[in-house]
N, C-alpha and C positions, 0 to 999 in steps of 0.2 A: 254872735260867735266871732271871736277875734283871728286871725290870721292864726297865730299859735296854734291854738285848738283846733280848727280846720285841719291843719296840718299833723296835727298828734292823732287825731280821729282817723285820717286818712292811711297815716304810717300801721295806726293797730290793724286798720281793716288788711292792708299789703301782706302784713305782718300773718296774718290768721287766715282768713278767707281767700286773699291771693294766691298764699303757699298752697292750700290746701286745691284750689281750682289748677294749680297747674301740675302738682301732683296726679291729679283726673286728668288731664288732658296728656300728658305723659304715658299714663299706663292703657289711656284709649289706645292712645298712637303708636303705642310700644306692642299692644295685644293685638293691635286689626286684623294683620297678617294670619295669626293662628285660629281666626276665627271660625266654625263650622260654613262649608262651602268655599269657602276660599282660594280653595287649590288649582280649582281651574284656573283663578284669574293670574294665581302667581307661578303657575308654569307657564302662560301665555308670556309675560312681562320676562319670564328667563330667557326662554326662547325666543324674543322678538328680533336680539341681535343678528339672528340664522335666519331670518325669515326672506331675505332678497339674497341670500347664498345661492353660488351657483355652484351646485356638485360636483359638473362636469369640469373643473378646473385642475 
């Protein structure tokens, strides 16, 4: 297999199967947040800013 071809093989796979794998990794990491149960974690992480507030100020 010459250089070329390596490289042309390598560009279709980028081309096809890479687009497609990060398109999946995209909408994993785009959906987490709304996923059933979740909500605890992501009112934790809102509220973590207030967590060493002191009221009495």
């Amino acid at each position: 297999m010459s250089t070329h071809s390596t490289y042309d093989a390598l560009r279709h796979f980028a081309d096809s199967w890479g687009l497609a794998a990060m398109v999946v990794t995209f909408l994993v990491l785009a959906l987490w947040p709304f996923r059933p149960g979740a909500r605890e974690d992501n009112e934790a992480a809102a509220n973590m800013i207030f967590k060493d507030e002191d009221d009495g100020e």
